[in-house]
DOVO-802407 format. One record per residue: x, y, z of N, C-alpha, C in turn; residue number from 1. Coordinates in steps of 0.2 Angstrom, whole numbers, always signed. Each point is the difference from the previous one (the first is absolute). Layout:
BEGIN
     nx     ny     nz    cax    cay    caz     cx     cy     cz    i
      X      Y      Z      X      Y      Z      X      Y      Z  NUM
...
//
This chain:
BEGIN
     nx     ny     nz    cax    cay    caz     cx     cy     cz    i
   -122   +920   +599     +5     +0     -5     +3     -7     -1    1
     +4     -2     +6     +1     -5     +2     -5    -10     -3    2
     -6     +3     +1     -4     -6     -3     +0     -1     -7    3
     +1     +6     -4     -2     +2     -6     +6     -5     -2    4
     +6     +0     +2     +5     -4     -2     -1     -7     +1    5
     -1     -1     +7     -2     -8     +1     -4     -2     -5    6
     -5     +2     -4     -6     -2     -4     +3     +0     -7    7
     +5     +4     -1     +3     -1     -8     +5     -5     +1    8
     +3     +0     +4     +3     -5     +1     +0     -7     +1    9
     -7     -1     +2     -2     -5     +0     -4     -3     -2   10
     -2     +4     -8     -1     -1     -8     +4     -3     -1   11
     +8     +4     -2     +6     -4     -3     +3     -8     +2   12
     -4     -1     +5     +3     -7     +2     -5     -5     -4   13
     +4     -5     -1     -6     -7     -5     +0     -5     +4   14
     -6     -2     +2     +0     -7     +4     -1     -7     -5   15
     +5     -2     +1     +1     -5     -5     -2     -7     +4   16
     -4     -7     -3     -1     -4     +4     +5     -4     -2   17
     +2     -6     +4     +5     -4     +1     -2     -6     -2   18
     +4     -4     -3     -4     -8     -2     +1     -3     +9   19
     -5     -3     +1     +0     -5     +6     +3     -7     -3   20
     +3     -1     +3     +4     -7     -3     -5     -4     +2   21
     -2     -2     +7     -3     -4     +3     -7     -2     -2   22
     -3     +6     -4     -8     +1     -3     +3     -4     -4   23
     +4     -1     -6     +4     +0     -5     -2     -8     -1   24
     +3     -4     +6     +1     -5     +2     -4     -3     -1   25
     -6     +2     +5     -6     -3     +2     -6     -3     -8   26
     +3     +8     -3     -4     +0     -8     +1     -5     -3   27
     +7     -2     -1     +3     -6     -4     -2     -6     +1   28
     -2     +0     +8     -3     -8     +2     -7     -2     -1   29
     -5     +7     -2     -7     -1     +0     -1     -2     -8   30
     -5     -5     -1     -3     -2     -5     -2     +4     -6   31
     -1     +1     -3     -3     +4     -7     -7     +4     +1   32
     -4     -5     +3     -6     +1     +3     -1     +7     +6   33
     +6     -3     +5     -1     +3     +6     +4     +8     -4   34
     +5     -2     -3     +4     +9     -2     -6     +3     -2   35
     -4     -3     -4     -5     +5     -5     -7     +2     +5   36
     +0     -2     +7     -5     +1     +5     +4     +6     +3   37
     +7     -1     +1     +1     +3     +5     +2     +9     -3   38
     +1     -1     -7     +2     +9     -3     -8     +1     -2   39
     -7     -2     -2     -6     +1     +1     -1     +3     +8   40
     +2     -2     +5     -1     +4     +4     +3     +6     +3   41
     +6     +0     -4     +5     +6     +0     -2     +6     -6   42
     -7     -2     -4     -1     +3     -3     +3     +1     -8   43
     +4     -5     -1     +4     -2     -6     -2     -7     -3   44
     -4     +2     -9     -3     -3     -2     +8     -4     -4   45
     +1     -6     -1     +4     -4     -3     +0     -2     -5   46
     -7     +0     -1     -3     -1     -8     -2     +5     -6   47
     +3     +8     +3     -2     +5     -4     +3     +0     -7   48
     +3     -1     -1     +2     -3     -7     -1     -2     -4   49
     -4     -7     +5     -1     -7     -3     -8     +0     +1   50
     -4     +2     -6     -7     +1     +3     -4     -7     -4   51
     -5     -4     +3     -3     -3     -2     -3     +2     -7   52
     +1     -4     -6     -4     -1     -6     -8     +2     +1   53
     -2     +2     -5     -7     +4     -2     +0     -6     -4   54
     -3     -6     +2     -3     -5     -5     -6     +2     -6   55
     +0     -2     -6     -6     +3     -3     -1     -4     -4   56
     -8     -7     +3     -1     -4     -2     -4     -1     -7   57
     -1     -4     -2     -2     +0     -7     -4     -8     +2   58
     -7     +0     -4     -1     -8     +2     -1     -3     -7   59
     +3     -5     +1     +3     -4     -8     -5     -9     +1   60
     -3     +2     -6     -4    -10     +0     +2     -2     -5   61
     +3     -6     +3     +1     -5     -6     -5     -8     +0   62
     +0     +2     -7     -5     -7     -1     +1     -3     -7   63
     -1     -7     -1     +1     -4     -5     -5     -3     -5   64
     +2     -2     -5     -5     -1     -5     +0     -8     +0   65
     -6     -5     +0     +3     -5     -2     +0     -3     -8   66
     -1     +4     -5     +1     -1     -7     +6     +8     -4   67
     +2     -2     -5     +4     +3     -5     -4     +6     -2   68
     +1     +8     +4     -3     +7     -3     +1     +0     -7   69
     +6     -1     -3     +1     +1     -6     +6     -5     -2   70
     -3     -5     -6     +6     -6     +2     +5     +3     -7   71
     +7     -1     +2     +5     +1     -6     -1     -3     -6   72
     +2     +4     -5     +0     -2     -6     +7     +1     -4   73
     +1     -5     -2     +9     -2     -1     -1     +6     -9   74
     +5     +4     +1     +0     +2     -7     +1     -4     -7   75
     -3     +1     -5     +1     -3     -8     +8     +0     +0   76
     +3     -5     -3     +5     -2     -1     +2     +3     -6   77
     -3     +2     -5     +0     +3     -7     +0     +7     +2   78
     -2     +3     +5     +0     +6     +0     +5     +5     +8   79
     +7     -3     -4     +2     +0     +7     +4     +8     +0   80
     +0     +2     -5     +3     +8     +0     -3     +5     -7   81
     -7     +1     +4     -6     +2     -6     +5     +6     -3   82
     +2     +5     +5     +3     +6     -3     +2     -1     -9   83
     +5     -3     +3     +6     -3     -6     -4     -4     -7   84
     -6     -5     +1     -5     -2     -6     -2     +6     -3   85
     -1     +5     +5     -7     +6     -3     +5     +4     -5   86
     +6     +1     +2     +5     +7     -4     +2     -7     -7   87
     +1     -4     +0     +3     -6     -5     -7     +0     -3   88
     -6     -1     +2     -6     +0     -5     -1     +7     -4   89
     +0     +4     +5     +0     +7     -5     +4     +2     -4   90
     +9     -4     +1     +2     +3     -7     -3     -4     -5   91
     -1     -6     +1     -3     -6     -5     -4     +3     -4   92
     -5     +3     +3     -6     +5     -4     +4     +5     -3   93
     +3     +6     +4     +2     +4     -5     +4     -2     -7   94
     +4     -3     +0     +4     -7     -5     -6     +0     -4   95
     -6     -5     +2     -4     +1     -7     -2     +6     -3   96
     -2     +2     +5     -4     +9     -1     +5     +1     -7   97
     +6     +2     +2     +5     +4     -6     +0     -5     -7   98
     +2     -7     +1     +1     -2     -5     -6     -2     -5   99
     -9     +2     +3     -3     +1     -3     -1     +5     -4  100
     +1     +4     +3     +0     +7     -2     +5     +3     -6  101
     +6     -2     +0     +4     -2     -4     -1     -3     -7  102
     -5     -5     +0     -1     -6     -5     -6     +4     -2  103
     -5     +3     +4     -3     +4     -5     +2     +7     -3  104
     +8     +3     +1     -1     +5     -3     +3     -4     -7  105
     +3     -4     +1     +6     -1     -7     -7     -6     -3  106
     -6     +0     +2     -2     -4     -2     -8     +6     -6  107
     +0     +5     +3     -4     +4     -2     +7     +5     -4  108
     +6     +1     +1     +4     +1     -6     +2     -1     -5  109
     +0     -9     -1     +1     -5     -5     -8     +1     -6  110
     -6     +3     +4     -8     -1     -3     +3     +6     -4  111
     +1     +5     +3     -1     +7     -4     +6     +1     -4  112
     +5     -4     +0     +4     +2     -5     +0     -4     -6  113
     -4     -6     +2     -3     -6     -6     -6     +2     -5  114
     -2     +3     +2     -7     +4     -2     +3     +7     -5  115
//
């Protein structure tokens, strides 16, 4: 009965590790190289975090022409806001359109009322 207590009892204890000062020391004087050798053998990766890129290469050619693929052409000077000519032309048309249209009604009015 006796053991049966030893053994619960000595569940509830927690064994906690203590920082070594001295290890402490030692770490802070090694190089970056040597720290990262020496938790690799302690079985602690440093780099777990930090994992090397998955590069995903593409191959790109460049090359040159020695003549003009398609040489610039400076736009017409006359035609420098076509939109704006096309709506100005069109009223211009419609403008005659009516005022022909007009001239011949008063002008087939004047025939049949002379007659």
């Amino acid at each position: 009965m006796q053991i049966f207590f030893l053994q619960m009892r000595g569940r509830k204890t927690v064994v906690i590790d203590l920082p070594d000062d001295e290890e402490q020391r030692r770490r802070e004087k090694l190089t970056p190289s040597e720290l990262r050798i020496e938790l690799l053998k302690k079985g602690i990766n440093p780099y777990k975090e930090v994992q090397p890129r998955a590069w995903q290469e593409a191959q790109v050619t460049m090359s040159s022409f020695y003549a003009v693929i398609d040489p610039f052409v400076t736009p017409e000077p006359e035609e420098t806001l076509p939109f704006v000519g096309a709506g100005v032309d069109g009223l211009k048309m419609k403008g005659e359109e009516l005022k022909v249209q007009i001239l011949s009604f008063l002008y087939s009015l004047h025939g049949f009322v002379s007659e």
